[in-house]
ROSE-4610 file (N, C-alpha, C; in Angstrom, 1 decimal, always signed):
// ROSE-4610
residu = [X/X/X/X/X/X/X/X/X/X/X/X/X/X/X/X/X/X/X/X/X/X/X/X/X/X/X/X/X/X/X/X/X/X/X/X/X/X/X/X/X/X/X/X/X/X/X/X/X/X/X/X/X/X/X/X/X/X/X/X/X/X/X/X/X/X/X/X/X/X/X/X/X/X/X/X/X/X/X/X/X/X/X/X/X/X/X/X/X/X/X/X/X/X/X/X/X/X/X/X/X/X/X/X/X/X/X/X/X/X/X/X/X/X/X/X/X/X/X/X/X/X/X/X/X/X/X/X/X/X/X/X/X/X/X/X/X/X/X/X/X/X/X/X/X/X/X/X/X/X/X/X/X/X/X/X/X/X/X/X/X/X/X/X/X/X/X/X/X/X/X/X/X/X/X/X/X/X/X/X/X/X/X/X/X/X/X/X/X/X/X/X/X/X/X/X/X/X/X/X/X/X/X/X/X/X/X/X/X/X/X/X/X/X/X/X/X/X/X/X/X/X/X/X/X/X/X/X/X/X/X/X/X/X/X/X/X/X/X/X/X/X/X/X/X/X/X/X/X/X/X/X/X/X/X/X/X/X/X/X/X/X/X/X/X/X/X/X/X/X/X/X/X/X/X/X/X/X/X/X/X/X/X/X/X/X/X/X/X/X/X/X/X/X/X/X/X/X/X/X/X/X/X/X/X/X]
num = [1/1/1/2/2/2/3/3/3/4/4/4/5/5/5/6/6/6/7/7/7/8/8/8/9/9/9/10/10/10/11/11/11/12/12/12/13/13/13/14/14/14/15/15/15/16/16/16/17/17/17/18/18/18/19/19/19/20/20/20/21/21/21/22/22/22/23/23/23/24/24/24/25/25/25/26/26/26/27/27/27/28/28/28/29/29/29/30/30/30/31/31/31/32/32/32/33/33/33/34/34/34/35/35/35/36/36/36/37/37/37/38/38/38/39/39/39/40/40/40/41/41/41/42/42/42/43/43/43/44/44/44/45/45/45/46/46/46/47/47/47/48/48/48/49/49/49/50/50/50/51/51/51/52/52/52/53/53/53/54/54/54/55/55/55/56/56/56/57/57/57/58/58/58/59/59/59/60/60/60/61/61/61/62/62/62/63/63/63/64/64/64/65/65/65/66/66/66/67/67/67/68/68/68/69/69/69/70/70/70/71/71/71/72/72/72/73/73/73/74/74/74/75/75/75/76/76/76/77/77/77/78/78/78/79/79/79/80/80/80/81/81/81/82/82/82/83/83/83/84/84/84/85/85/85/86/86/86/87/87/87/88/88/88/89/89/89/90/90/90/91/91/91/92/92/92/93/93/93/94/94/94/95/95/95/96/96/96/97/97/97/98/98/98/99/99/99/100/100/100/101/101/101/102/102/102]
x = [-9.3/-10.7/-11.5/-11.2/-11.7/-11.6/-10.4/-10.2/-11.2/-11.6/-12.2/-13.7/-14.6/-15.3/-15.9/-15.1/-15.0/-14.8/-13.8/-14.2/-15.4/-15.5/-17.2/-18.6/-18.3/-19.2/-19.4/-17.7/-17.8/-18.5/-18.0/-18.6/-20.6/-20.9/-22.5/-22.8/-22.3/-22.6/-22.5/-21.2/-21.1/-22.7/-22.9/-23.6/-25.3/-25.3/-26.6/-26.4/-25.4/-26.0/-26.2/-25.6/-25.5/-26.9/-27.9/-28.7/-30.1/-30.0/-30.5/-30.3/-29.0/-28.6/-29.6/-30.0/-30.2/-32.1/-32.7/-34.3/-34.1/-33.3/-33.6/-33.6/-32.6/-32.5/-33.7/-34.0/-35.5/-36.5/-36.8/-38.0/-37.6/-36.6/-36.5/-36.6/-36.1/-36.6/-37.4/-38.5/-39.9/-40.9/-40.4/-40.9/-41.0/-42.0/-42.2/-41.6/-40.9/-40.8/-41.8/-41.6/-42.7/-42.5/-43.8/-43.8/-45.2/-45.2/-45.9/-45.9/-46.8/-46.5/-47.8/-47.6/-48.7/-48.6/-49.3/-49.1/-50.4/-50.3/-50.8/-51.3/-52.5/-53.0/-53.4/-53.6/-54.8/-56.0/-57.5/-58.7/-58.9/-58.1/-58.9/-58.3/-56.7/-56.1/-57.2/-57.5/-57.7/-59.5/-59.7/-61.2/-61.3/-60.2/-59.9/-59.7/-59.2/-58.3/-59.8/-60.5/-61.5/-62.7/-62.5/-63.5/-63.4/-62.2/-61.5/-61.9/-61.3/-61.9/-63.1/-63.9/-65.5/-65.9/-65.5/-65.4/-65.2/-63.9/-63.2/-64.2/-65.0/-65.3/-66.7/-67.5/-68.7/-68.9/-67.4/-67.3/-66.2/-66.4/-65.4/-64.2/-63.5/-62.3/-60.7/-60.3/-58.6/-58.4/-58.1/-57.8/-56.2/-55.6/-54.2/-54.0/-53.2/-52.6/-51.1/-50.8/-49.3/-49.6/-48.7/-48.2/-46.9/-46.8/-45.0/-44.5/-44.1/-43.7/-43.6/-44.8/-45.1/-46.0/-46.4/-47.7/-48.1/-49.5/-50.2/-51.6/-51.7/-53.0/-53.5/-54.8/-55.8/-56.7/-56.8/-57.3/-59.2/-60.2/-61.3/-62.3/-61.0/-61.8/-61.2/-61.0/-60.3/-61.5/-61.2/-62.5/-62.2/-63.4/-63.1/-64.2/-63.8/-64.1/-63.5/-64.4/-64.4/-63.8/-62.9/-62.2/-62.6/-63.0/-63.6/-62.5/-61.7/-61.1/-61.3/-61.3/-61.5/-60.3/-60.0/-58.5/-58.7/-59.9/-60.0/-61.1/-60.1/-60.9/-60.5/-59.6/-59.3/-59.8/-60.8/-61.4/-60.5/-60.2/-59.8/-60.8/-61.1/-61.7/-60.9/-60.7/-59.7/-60.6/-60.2/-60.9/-59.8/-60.2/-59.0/-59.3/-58.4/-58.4/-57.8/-58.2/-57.4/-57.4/-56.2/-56.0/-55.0/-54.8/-53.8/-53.2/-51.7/-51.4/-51.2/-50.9/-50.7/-49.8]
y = [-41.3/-41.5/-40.5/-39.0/-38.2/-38.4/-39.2/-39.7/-41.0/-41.7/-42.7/-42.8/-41.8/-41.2/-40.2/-39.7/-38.8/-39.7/-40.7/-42.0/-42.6/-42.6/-43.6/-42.4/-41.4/-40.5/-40.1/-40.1/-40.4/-41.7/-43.1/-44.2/-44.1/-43.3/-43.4/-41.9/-41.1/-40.3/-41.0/-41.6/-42.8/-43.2/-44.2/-45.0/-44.5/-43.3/-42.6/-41.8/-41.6/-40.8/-42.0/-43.5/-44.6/-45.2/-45.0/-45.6/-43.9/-43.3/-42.0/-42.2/-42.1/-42.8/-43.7/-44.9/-45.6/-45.6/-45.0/-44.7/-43.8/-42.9/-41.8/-42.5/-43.8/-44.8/-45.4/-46.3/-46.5/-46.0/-44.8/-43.8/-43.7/-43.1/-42.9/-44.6/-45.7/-46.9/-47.0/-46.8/-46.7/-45.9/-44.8/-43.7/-45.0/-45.2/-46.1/-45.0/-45.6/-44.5/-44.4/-43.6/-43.1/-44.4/-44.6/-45.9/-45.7/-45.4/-45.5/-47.0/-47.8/-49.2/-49.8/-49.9/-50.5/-52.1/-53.0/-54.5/-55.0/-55.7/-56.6/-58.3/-58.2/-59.2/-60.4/-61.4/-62.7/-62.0/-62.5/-62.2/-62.7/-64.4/-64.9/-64.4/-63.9/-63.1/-61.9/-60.9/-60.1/-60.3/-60.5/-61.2/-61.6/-62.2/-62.9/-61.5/-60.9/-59.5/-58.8/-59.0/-58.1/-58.5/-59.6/-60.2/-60.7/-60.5/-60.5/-59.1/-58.1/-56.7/-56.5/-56.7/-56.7/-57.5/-59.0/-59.4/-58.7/-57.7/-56.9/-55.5/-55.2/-54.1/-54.5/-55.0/-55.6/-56.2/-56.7/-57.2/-55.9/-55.1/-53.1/-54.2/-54.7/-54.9/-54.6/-54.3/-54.1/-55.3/-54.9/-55.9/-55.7/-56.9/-57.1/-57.5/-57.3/-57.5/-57.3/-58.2/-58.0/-57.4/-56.4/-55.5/-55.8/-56.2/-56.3/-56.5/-56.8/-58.0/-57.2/-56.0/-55.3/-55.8/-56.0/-55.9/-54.3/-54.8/-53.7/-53.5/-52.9/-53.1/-51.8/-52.1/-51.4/-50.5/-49.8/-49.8/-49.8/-49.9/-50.2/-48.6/-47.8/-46.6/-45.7/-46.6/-45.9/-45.5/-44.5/-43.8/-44.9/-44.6/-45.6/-44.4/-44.9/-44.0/-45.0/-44.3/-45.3/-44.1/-43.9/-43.2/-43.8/-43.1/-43.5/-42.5/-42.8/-42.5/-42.4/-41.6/-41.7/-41.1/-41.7/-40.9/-41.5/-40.9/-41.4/-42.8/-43.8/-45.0/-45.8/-45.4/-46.0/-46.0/-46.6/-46.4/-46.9/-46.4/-47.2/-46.5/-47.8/-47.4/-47.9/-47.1/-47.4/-47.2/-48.7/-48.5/-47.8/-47.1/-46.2/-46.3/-46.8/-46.5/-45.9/-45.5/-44.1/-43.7/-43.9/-43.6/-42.9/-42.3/-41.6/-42.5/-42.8/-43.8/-42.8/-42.9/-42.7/-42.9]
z = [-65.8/-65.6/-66.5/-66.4/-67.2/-68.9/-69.3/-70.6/-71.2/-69.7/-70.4/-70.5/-69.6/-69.9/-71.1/-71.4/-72.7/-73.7/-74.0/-74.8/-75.0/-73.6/-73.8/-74.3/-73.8/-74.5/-75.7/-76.4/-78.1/-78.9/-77.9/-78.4/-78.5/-77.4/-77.5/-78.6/-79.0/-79.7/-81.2/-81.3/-82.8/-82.7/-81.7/-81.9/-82.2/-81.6/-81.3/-83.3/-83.3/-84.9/-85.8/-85.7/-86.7/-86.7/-85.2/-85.2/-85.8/-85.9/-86.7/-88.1/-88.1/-89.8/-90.2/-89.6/-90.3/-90.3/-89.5/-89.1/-90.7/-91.0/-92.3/-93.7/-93.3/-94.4/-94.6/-93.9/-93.6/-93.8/-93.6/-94.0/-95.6/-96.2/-97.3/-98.1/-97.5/-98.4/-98.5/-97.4/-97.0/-98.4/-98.6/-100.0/-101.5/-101.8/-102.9/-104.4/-104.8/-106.0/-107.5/-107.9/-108.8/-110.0/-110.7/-111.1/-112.5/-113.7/-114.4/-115.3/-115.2/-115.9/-116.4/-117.6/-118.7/-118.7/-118.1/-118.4/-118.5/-120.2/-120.8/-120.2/-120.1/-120.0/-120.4/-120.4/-121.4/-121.4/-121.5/-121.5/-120.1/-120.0/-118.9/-117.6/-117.5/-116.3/-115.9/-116.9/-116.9/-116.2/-116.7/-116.0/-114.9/-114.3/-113.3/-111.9/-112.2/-111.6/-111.6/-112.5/-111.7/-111.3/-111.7/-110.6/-109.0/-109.0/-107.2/-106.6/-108.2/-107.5/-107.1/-107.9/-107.4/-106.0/-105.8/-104.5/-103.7/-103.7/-102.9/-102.6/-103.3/-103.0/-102.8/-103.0/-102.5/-100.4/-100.5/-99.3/-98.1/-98.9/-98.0/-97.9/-98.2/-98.0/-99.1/-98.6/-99.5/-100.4/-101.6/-103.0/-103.5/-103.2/-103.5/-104.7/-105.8/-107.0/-107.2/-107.8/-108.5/-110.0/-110.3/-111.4/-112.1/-112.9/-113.1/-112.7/-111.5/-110.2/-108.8/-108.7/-107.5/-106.7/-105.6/-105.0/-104.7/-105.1/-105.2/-103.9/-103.1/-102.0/-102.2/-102.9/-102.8/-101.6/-100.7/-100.0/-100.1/-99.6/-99.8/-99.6/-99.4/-99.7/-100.8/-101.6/-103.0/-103.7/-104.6/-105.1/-107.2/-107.9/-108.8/-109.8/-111.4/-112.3/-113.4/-114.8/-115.9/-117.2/-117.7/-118.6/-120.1/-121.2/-122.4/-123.3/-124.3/-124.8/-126.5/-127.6/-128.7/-129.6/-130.4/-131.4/-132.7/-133.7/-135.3/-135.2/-135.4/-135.6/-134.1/-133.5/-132.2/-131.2/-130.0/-128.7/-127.5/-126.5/-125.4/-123.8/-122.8/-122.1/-120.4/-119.8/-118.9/-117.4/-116.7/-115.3/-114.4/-113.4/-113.0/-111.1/-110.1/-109.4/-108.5/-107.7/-107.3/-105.8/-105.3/-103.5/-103.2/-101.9/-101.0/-100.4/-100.2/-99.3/-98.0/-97.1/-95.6/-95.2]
């Protein structure tokens, strides 16, 4: 009796670290990894993407986009700024949005 007891207490200890195992797995899949990505546009995509954004922010709500084959959710309390760049004869002007995820 004592033996099978002490079995069954090993069996719930297995089970109890596999099911911890796997909550750590999960939180760590959870961690989005670091992700710098430059993607080129048409004029008319590109027009398109932000004029959903302006929808989106006109109406306080979260603006979704794919990146490279990410989705991306904006939240509607993202802070927003306009970057002007100059190098010789070259200009670039970059809309930049910017959030904390949670």
């Amino acid at each position: 009796m004592a033996l099978r007891k002490s079995t069954k207490q090993q069996a719930k200890k297995k089970v109890v670290k596999k099911i911890a195992a796997k909550k750590v797995i999960k939180k760590k899949a959870a961690k989005k990894a670091e992700r710098d990505i430059e993607k080129a546009y048409t004029t008319k995509a590109f027009a398109n993407k932000l004029r959903r954004l302006a929808d989106a922010l006109e109406n306080g709500k979260r603006f979704q986009l794919q990146v490279a084959g990410e989705r991306v959710s904006v939240p509607a309390s993202a802070t927003f700024n306009i970057e002007h760049e100059r190098e010789g004869s070259e200009e670039e002007i970059e809309f930049q949005v910017k959030w904390i995820n949670n």
